[in-house]
ZADREN-545964 format. One record per residue (C-alpha): residue number from 1; x, z, y; residue in one letter. Coordinates in steps of 0.02 Angstrom, whole numbers, plus 50000, padded with zeros to 5 digits. Each point is the difference from the previous one (the first is absolute). Example, Ala and Ser with C-alpha at 12.3 -4.5 7.8 and 13.67 -1.06 7.14 Angstrom:
BEGIN
<1 <50615 50390 49775> 'a'>
<2 <50069 49967 50172> 's'>
This chain:
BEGIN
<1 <48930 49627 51466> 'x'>
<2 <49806 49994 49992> 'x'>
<3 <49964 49839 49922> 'x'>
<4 <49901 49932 49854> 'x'>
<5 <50080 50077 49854> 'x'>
<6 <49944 50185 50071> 'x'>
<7 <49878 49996 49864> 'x'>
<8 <50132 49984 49861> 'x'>
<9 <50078 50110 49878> 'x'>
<10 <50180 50044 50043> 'x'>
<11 <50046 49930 49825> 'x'>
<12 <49924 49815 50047> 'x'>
<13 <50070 50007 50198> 'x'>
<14 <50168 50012 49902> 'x'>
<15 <49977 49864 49905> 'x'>
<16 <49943 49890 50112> 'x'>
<17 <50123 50041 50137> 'x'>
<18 <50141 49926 49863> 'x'>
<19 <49869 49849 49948> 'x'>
<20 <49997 49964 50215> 'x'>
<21 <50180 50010 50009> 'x'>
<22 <50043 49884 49837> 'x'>
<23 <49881 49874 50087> 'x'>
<24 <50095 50011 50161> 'x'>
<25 <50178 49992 49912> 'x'>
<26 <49933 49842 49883> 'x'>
<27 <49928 49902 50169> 'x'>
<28 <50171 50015 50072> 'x'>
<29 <50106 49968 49860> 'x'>
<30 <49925 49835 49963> 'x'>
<31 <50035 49948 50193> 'x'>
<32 <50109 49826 50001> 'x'>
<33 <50137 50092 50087> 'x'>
<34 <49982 50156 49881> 'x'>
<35 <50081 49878 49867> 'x'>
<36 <50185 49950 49952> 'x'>
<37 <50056 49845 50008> 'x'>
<38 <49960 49932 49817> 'x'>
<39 <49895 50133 49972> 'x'>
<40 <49881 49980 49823> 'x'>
<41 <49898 50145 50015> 'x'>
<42 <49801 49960 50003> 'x'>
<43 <49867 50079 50061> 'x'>
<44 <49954 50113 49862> 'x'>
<45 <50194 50063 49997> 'x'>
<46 <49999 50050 50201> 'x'>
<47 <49831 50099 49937> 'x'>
<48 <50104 50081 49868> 'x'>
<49 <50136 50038 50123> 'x'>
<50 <49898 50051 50103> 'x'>
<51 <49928 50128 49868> 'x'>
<52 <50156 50051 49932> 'x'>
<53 <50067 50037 50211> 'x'>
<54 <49867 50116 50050> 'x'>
<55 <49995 50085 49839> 'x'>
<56 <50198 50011 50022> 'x'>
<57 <50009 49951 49805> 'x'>
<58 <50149 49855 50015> 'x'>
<59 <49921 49886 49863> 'x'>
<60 <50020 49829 50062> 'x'>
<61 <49981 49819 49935> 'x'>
<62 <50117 49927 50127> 'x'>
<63 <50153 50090 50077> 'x'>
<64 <49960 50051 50176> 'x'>
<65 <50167 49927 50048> 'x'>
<66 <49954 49840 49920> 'x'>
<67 <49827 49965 50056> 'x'>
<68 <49972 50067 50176> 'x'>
<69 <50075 49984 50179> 'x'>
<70 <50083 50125 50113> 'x'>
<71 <49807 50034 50066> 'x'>
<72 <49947 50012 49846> 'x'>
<73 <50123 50122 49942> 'x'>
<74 <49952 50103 50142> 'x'>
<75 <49839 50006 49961> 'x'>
<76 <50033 50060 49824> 'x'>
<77 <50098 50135 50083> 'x'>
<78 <49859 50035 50091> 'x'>
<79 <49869 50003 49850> 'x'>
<80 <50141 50116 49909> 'x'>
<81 <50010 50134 50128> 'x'>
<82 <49793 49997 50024> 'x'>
<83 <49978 49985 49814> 'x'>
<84 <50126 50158 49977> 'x'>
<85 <49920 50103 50136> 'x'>
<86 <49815 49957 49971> 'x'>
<87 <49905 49890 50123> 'x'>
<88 <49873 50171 50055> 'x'>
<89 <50168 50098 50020> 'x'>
<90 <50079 49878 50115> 'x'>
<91 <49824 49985 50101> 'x'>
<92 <50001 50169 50023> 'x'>
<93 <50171 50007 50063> 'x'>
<94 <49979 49864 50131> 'x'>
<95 <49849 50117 50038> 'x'>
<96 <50080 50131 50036> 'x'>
<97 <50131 49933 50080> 'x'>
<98 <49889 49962 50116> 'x'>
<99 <49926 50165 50051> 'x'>
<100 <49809 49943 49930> 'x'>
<101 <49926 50085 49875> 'x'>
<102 <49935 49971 49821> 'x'>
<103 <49837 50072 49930> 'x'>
<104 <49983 50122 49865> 'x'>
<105 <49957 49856 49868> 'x'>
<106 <50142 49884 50045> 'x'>
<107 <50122 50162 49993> 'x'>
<108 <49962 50009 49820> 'x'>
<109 <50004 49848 49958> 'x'>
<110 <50196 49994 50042> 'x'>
<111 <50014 50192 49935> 'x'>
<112 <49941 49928 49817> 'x'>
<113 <50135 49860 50026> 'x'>
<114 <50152 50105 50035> 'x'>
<115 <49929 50138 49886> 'x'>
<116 <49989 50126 50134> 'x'>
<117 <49871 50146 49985> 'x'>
<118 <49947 50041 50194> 'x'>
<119 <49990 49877 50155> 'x'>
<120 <50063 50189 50111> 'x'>
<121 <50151 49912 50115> 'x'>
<122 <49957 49842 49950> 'x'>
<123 <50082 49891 50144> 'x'>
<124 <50168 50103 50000> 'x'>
<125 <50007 49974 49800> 'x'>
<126 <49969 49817 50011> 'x'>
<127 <50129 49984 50106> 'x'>
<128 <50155 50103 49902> 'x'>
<129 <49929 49894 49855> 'x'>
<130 <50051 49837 50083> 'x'>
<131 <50159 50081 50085> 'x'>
<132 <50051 50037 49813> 'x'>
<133 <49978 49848 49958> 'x'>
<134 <50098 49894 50144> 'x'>
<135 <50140 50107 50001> 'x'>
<136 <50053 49998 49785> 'x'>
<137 <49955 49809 50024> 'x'>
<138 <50110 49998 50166> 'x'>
<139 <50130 50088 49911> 'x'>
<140 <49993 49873 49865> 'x'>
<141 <49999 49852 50095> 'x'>
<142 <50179 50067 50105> 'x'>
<143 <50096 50027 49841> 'x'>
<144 <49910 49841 49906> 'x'>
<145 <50061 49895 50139> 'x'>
<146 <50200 50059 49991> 'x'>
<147 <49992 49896 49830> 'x'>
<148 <49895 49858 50041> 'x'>
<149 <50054 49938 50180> 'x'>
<150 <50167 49985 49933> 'x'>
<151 <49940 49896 49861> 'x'>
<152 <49837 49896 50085> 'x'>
<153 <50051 49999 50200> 'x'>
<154 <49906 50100 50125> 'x'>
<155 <49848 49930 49994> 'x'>
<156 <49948 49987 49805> 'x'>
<157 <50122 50163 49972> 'x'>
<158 <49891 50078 50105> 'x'>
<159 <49836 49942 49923> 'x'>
<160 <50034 50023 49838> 'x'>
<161 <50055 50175 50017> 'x'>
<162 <49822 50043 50095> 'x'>
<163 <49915 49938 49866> 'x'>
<164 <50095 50062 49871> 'x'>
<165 <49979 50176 50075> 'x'>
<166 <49809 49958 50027> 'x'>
<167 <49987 49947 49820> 'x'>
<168 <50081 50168 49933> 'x'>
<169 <49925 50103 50112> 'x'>
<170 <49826 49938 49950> 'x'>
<171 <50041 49961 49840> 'x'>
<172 <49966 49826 50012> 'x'>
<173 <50103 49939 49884> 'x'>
<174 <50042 49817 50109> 'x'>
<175 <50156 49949 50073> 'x'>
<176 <50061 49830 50059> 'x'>
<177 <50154 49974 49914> 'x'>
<178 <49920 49851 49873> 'x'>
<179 <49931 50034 49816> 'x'>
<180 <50176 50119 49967> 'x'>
<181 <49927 50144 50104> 'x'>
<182 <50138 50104 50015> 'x'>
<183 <50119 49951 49852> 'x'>
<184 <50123 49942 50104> 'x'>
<185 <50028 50185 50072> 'x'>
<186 <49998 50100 49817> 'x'>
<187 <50178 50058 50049> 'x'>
<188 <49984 50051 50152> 'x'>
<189 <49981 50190 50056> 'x'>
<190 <49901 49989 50163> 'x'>
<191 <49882 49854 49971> 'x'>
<192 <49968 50114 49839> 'x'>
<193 <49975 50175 50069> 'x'>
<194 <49925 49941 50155> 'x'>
<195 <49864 49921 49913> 'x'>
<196 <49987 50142 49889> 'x'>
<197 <49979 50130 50137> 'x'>
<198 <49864 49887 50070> 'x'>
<199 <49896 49982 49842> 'x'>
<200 <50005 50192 49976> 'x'>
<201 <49960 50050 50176> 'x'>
<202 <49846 49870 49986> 'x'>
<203 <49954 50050 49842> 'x'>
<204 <50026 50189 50006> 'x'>
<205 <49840 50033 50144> 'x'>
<206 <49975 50041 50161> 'x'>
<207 <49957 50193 49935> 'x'>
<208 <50182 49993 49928> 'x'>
<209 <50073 49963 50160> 'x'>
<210 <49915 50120 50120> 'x'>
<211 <50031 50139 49888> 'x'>
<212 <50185 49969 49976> 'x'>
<213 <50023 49973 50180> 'x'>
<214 <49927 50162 50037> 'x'>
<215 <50086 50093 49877> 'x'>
<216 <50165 49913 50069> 'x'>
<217 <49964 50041 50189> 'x'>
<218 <49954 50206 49950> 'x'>
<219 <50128 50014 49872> 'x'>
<220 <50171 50027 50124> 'x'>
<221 <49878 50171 50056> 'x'>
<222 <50010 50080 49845> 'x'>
<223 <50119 50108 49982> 'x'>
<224 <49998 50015 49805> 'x'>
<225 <49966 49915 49840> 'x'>
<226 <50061 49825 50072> 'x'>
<227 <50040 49927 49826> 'x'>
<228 <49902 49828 49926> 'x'>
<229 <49909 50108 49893> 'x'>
<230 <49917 50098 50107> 'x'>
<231 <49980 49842 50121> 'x'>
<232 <49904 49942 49854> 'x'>
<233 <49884 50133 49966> 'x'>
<234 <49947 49994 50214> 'x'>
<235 <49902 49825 49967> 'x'>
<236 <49846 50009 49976> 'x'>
<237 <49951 49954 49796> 'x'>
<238 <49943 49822 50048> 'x'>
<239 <50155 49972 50064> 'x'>
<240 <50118 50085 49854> 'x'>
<241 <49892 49914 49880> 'x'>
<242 <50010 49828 50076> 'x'>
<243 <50190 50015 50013> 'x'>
<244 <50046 50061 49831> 'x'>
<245 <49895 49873 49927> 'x'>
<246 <50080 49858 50091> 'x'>
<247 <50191 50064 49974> 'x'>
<248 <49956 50050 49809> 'x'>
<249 <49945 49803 50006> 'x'>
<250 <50135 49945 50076> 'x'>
<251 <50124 50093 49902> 'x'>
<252 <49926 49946 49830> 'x'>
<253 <49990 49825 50059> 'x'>
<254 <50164 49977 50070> 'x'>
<255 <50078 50081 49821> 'x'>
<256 <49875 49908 49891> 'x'>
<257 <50035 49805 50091> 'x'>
<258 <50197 50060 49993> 'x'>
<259 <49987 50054 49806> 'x'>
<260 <49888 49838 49933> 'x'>
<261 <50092 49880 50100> 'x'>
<262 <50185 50055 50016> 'x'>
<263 <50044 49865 49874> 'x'>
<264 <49891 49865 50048> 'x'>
<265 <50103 49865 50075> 'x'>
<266 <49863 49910 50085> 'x'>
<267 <49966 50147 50109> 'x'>
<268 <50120 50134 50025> 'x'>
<269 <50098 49968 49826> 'x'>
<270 <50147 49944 50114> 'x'>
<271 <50011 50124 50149> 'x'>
<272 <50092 50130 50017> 'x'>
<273 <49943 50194 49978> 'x'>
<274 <49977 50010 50198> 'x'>
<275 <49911 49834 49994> 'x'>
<276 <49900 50054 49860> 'x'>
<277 <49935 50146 50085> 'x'>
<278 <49952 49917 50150> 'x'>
<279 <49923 49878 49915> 'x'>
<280 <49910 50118 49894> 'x'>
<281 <49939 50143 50161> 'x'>
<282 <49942 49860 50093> 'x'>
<283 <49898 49908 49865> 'x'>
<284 <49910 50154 49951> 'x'>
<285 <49957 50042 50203> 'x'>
<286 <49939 49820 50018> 'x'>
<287 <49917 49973 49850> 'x'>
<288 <49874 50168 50016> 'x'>
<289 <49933 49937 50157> 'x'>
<290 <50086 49860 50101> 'x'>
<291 <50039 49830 49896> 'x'>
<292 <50162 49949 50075> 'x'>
<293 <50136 49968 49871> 'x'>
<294 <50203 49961 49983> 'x'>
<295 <49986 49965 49854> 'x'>
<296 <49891 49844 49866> 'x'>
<297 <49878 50119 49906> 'x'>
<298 <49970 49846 49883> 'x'>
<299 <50159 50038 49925> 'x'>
<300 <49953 50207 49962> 'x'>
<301 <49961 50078 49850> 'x'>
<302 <49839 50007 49952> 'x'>
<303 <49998 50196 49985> 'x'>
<304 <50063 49982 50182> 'x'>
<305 <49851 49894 50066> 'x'>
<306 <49864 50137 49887> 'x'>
<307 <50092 50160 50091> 'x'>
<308 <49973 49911 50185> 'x'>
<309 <49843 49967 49960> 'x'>
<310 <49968 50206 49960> 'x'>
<311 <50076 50025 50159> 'x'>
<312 <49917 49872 50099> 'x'>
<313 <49825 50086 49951> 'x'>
<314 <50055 50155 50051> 'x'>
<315 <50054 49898 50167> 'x'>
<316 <50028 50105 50181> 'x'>
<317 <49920 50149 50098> 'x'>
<318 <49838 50043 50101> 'x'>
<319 <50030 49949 50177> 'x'>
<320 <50133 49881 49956> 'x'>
<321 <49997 49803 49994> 'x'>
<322 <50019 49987 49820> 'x'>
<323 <49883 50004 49861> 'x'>
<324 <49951 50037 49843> 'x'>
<325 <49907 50162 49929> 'x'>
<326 <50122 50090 50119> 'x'>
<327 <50113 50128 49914> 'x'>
<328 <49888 50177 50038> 'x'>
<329 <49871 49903 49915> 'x'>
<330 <50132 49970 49839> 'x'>
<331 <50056 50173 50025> 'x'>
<332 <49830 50064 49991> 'x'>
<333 <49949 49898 49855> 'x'>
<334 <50178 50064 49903> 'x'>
<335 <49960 50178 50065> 'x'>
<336 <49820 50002 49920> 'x'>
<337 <50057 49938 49831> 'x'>
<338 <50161 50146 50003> 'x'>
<339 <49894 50120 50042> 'x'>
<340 <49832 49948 49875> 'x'>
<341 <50150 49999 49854> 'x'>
<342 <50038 50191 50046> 'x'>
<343 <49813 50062 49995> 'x'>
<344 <50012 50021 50177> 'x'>
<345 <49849 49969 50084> 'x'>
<346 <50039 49980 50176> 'x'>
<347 <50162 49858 50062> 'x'>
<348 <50133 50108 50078> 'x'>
<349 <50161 49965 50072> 'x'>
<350 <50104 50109 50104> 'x'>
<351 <49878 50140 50017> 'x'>
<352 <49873 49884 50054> 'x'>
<353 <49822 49963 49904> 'x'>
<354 <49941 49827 50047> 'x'>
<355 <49822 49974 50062> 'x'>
<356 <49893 49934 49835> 'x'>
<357 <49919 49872 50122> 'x'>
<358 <50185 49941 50048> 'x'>
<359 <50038 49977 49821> 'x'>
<360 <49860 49906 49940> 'x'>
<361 <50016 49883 50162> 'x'>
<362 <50157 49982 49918> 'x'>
<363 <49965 49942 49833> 'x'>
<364 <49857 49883 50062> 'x'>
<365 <50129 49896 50128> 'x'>
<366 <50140 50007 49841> 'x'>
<367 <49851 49927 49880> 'x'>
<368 <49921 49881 50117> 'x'>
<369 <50179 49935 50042> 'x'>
<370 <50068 49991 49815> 'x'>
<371 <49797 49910 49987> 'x'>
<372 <50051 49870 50122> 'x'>
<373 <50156 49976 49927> 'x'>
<374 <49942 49980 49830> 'x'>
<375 <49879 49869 50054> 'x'>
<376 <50101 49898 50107> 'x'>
<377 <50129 49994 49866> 'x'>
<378 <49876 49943 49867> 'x'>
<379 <49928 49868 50103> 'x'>
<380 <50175 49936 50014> 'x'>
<381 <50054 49992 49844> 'x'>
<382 <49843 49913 49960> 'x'>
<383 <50040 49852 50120> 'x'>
<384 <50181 50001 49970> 'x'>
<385 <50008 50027 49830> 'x'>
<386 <50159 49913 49976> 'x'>
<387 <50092 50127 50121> 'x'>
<388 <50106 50148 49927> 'x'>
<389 <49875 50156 50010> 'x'>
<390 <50128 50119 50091> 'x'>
<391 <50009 49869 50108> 'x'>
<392 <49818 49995 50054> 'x'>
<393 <50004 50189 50008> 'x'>
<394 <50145 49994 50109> 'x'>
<395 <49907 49876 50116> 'x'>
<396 <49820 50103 49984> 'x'>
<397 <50070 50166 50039> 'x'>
<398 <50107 49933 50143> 'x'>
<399 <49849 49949 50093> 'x'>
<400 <49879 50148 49958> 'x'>
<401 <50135 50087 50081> 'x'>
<402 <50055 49889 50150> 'x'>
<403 <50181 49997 49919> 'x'>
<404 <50007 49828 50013> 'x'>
<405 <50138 49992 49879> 'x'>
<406 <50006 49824 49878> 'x'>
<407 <50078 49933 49865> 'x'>
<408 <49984 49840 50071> 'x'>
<409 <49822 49977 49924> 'x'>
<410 <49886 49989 50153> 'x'>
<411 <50045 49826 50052> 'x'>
<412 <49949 49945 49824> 'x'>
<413 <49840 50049 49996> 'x'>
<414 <49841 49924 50028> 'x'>
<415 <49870 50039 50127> 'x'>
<416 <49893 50114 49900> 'x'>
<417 <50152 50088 49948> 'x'>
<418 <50065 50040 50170> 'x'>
<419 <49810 50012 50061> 'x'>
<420 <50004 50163 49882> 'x'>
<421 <50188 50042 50066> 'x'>
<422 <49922 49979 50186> 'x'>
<423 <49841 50126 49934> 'x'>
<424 <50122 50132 49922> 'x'>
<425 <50112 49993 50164> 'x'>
<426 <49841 50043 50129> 'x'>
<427 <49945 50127 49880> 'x'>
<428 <50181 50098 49990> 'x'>
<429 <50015 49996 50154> 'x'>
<430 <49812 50061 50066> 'x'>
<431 <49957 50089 49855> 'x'>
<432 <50085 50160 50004> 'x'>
<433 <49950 50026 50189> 'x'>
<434 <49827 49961 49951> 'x'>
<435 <49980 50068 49822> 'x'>
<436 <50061 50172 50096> 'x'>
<437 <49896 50009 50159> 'x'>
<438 <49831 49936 49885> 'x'>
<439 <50061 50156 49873> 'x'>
<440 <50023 50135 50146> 'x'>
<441 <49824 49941 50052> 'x'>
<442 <49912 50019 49827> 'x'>
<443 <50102 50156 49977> 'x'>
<444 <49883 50078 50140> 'x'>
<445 <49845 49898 49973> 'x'>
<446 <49978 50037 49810> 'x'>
<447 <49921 50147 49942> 'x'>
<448 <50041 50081 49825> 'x'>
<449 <49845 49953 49885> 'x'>
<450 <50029 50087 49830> 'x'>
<451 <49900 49960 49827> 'x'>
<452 <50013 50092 49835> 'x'>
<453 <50190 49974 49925> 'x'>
<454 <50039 49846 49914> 'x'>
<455 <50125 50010 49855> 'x'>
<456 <50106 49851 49966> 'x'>
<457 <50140 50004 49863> 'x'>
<458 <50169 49922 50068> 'x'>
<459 <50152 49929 49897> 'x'>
């Protein structure tokens, strides 16, 4: 992989890997027989597609269904699965794959990208990473397809439940049902929990997975202390803290949606309780990281559309295909202020003390994201000022965070607008990789330089 960009931080490689691959995706999308018959999309709105695809955010200005052709909706499958898995980290697989091998440089450039700390093992790793991956969205696409061959015929059934799987698995966000997304399927059980399953095995992280799997495969050898507890307290405390974030999350959600909009007839007002709960789990899953819906999120609450966007900043896990701060970051960030508030000087949880350089790394990615957010949420208000302002946060935080979740607002805008929304989305979804490897980096290249004491008065 020795090529011109050897001389390159890790940080910009990243970046310009997903710049090369939105180029790629944008040349074929605006093909002649990329397009649907009838088609309106221009050529700015295949470069926003094109964007939103390989960032895996699902913000569109046209419905996929509605603007390109079979080819081109294979090509958007394509740009999801790439987008999801990172550009380097697909390289390096085919690389491997092939029995060459990869130089030092190039081996970190993919460790920054799927947050891994050595390159020891690196081919074998690379490829359980994409075995993972092929087999959930395998998985997905067998069940998916028991619901829509029956409804589309063999051939579109078949189609649409790939990329449906694709889409959760990456959390991508698209489907090809129309403008509805999934509304037509609110009620039903297996398009539902499917779909769910997918977003939360993309979203959870590769270190998730390996660690469960290995605690699974040793556990039927122990001969005591079998229970889920103690299951528990065998992963390691990236992967305890990653999962009881996410189900505290989705707990809360699901009960907060069910509680604020039990009575609202233009959402879930008219289901019944099993409805409503279904409704309600698989709203909260989507809306943290994915961006499908079953449901018009015009028609919610506005309490409702302010506690997605808290959980859409908080967004998925290290290693995963989601974005967002990531929840150890949250968890870190909640951890320091617990811990400040009881005089406690170093952030501890279960018996663990957490590395001071892994906490501040911490509060810088929370700050620069809530930064980012902040900005691109100002800048939108001031060109759409005539747009409800939960609305525009809504739209801003969905892109920092490659949710791709919207109130219907993105096709409304104007080009700066979703010029900023394009901006927001490349930054989500290289910005954690990169704001990470370039603070690992300074964490070893800075040296402490230390003046007299400074006293500032606070509050």
């Amino acid at each position: 992989m020795r090529n011109w960009m050897d001389g390159w931080h890790t940080s910009l490689k990243i970046s310009v890997s997903f710049l090369v691959m939105i180029l790629i995706g944008f040349i074929f999308l605006i093909l002649p027989f990329s397009q649907a018959p009838g088609s309106e999309a221009t050529l700015f709105d295949h470069f926003f597609h094109a964007v939103s695809l390989v960032t895996v955010t699902g913000l569109v200005i046209h419905p996929v269904a509605h603007t390109y052709s079979l080819f081109g909706q294979i090509v958007s499958l394509i740009l999801m699965q790439v987008g999801g898995l990172g550009l380097m980290t697909i390289v390096a697989s085919a690389i491997a794959f092939m029995g060459k091998k990869m130089n030092l440089r190039d081996k970190m450039v993919v460790q920054a990208s799927i947050n891994r700390e050595d390159a020891t093992d690196f081919r074998s790793f690379m490829r359980l990473i994409l075995r993972y991956v092929f087999v959930f969205e395998g998985i997905g696409f067998i069940l998916l397809s028991f619901r829509f061959v029956p409804d589309f015929g063999w051939g579109k059934g078949l189609f649409t439940a790939l990329y449906l799987a694709v889409s959760g698995f990456t959390n991508g966000g698209f489907d090809t049902l129309g403008a509805v997304s999934l509304t037509a399927y609110v009620h039903d059980p297996l398009v539902n929990i499917v779909i769910a399953l997918l977003i939360f095995l993309g979203g959870i992280g590769f270190h998730v997975w390996f660690d469960v799997s290995q605690l699974i495969r040793k556990w039927p050898q122990r001969s005591r202390r079998k229970s889920l507890r103690y299951f528990f307290q065998e992963l390691t405390l990236h992967s305890r803290l990653a999962l009881s974030v996410s189900l505290y999350l989705i707990v809360s959600g699901t009960l907060t949606f069910l509680l604020v909009e039990f009575n609202n007839p233009d959402t879930i007002g008219n289901f019944t309780t099993g409805q409503k709960l279904l409704a309600s789990f698989f709203q909260t899953i989507t809306m943290r990281t994915a961006g499908m819906t079953t449901i018009d999120f015009t028609e919610v609450h506005s309490f409702t559309l302010f506690s997605f966007i808290l959980s859409m900043f908080v967004g998925g896990s290290p290693g995963s295909t989601a974005g967002g701060i990531k929840t150890t970051t949250f968890a870190m960030v909640v951890l320091l202020i617990i811990n400040e508030s009881k005089g406690q000087k170093n952030v501890n949880i279960w018996n663990y003390t957490l590395p001071v350089n892994l906490v501040r790394n911490a509060v810088v990615i929370f700050l620069i994201f809530l930064a980012t957010f902040i900005a691109g949420t100002g800048l939108l208000s001031l060109l759409n000022p005539e747009v409800n302002f939960i609305l525009l946060m809504f739209e801003s935080v969905s892109a920092i965070t490659t949710v791709g979740m919207s109130a219907r607002l993105t096709p409304t805008l104007g080009v700066i607008s979703r010029i900023i929304l394009m901006l927001m989305m490349f930054i989500g979804r290289i910005g954690p990789i990169t704001m990470a490897e370039t603070l690992a980096r300074k964490d070893k290249e800075t040296k402490n330089i230390q003046f007299t004491d400074g006293k500032i008065i606070l509050g």
